[in-house]
N, C-alpha and C positions, 0 to 999 in steps of 0.2 A: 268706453263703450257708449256708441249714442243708442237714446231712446226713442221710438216713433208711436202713432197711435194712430189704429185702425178708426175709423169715422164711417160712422154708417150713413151711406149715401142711398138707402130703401130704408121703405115701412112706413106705416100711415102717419107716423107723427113726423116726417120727415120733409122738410120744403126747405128753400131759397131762406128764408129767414135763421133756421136752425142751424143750415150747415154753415151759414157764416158765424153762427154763434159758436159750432165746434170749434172754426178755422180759428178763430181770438180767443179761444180758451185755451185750444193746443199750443199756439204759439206763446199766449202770455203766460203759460205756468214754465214757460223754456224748453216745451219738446223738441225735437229735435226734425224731425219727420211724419207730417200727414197722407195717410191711404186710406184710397177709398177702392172698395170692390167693384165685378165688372159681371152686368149680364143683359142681353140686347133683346130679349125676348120673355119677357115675362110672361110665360108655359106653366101650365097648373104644377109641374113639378119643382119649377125655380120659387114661385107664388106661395107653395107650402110651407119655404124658409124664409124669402125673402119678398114679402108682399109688394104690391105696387104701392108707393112711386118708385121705377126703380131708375135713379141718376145715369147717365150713359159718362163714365168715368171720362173722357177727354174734354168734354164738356165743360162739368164740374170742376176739374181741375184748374181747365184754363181761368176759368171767374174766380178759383178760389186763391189763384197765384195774382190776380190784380187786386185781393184782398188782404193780403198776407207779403213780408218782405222778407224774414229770414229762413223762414219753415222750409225743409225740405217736402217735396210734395210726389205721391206713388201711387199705385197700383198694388195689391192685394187680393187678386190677383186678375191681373190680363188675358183672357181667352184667347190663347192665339191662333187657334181655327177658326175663329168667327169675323175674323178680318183680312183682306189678303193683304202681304206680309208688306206691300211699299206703302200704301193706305197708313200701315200702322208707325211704318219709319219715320211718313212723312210727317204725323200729327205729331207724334212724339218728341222731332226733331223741333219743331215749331214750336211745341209750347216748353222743350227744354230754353229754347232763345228766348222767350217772350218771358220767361221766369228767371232770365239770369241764370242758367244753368242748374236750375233748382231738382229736376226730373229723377226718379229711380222709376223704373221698370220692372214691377214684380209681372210674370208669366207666366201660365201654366197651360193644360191642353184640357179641363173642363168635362162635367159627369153629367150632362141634362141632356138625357138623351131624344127628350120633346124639344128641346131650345136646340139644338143642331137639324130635330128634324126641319121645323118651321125654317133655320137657316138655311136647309139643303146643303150641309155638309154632312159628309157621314163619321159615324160615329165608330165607328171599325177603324180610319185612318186616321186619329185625333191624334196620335204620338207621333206617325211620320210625319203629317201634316205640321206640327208644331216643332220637329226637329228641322226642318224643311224651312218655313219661314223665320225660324229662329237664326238660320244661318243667312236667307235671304237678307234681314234686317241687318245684321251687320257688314255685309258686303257694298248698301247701300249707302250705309253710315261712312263708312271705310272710304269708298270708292267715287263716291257721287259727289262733288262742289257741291252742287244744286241744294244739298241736304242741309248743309252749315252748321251743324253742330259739333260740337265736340262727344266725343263716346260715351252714351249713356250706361251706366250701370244695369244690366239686365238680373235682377234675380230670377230664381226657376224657382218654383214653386212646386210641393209633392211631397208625401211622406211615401210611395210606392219606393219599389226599387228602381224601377224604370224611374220613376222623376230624379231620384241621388243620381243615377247616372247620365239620363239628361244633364243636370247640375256638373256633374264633373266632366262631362262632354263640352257643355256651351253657357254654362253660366259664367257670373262675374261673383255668385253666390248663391247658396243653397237658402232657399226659403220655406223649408216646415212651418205645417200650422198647427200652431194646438195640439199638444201632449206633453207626458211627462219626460220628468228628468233623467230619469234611467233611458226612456227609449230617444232623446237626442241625444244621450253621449253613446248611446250603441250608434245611431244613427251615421255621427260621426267618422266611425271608425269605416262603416260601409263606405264612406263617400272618400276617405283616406284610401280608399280598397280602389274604387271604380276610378279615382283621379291616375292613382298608379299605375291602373290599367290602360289607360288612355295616354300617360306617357305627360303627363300634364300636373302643375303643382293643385293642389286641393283649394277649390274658391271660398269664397269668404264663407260664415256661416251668420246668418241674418235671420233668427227662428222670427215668427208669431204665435205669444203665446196669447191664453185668455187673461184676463183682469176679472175676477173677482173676490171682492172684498168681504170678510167673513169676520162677525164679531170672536166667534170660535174656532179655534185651529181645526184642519181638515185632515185626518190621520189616513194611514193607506196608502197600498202602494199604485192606490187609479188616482191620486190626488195631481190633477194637473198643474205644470208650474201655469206660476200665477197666479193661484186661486186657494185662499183662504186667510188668514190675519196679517196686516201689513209684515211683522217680521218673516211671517213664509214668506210673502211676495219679496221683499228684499234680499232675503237669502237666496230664493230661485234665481232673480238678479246677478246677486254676486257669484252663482255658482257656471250662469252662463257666459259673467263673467271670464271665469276660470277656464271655461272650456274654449276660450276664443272668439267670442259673439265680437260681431263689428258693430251690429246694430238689432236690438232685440225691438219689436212692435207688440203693442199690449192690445189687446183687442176685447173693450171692455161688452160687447154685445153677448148677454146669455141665450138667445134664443128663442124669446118670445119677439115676435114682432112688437107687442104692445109696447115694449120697450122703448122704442123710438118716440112716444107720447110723453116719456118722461124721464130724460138724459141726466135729471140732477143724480141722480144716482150714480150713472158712471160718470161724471164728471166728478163726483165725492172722491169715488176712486182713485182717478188722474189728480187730484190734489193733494190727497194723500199719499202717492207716490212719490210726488213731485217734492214736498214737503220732509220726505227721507229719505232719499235719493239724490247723489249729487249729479243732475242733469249735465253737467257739463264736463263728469269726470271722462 
């Protein structure tokens, strides 16, 4: 099971200098996989989680792949109504080649219903829209020379039911974010359900959960994996382990923005993970 690690690409402590300081911490503790989230419009409602500066992910990524040699490099997730869908083949295609085939593709279809408006996409059609281009992109991938890359891994992102079954409809893997462990091994079973329905084997399962690090155990059954003294966190590990995980993403951002002003903290995290956990198993 590889490991990856959300990187926060917004928030006021957040620039050009920091995020190459993520890129060589993620890579030199041996992660496996860097992502960074995605949003084009920094709208009072996107603003109140994730303040400005907010990185435009293709961007970010291409600079942070002439920074970095081994890391796998992604999205967490990609808006896919906020780009039309060859735009998005095409950059993707490009900086999969320009990274040595380094690219995973997390996607989802997006809740900011100010950031769709200023985009003038509506927000009623974000699920067809994103099954729509979802299928565009890899017809172009598929079909197009011109594209030249080889098949990017798309995760889908969503804990709805509509995203699992997005996911078992046109994923490469289901990508939940943040929750517990009871409700991804339910989750499972739903996406065992929707794959079967569709006539198709069940795609990988590639959770993001949170990272945080607790000198005291977190009891309870709203205790999300992830979060609370490193042997939780290693057990949730091993237990996602258990259930199939290809590749788990630890997403150490609690949610204050102030956060971003002072990353030794979850980078304490990421070392302390990385320090009991064998990254390479």
């Amino acid at each position: 099971m590889r490991i990856g690690v959300n990187v926060p690409n917004f928030g006021p402590g957040t620039d050009p200098g920091q995020l190459r300081a993520w890129a060589q911490l993620v890579e030199g503790l041996g992660y496996d996989l860097l992502m960074v989230s995605d949003h084009l419009v920094v709208t009072p409602d996107v603003a109140e989680q994730y303040p400005p500066p907010f990185y435009e992910p293709f961007t970010t990524l291409s600079w942070l792949a002439g920074l970095t040699s081994r890391v796998r490099l992604g999205t967490t997730v990609l808006l896919a109504p906020y780009r039309h869908p060859l735009l998005t083949a095409r950059m993707a295609a490009n900086l999969n080649e320009f990274s040595g085939g380094r690219l995973v593709l997390g996607m989802a279809v997006g809740w900011a219903r100010q950031e769709f408006a200023a985009l003038d996409v509506p927000y009623e059609r974000r699920g067809k829209l994103t099954d729509d281009y979802l299928r565009a992109m890899r017809e172009a991938w598929e079909n197009k020379e011109d594209y030249r890359t080889e098949q990017i891994p798309l995760w889908i992102g969503g804990n709805s039911d509509a995203g699992i079954r997005r996911a078992a409809r046109l994923g490469d893997a289901w990508h939940p974010l943040r929750n517990t462990i009871p409700w991804l091994r339910d989750g499972l079973v739903r996406l065992g359900e929707a794959a079967a329905a569709e006539g198709r084997p069940a795609p990988a399962f590639a959770p993001r959960i949170i990272l945080r690090l607790t000198d005291a155990p977190i009891e309870g059954p709203e205790r999300l994996a992830g979060e609370g003294t490193i042997e939780q966190i290693v057990g949730d590990l091993e237990e996602l382990r258990r259930l199939g995980a290809e590749t788990v993403v630890l997403d150490p951002f609690g949610g204050d923005p102030e956060e971003t002003r002072h990353p030794q903290t979850a980078w304490h995290a990421l070392a302390a993970v990385a320090d009991n956990w064998e990254l390479t198993r």
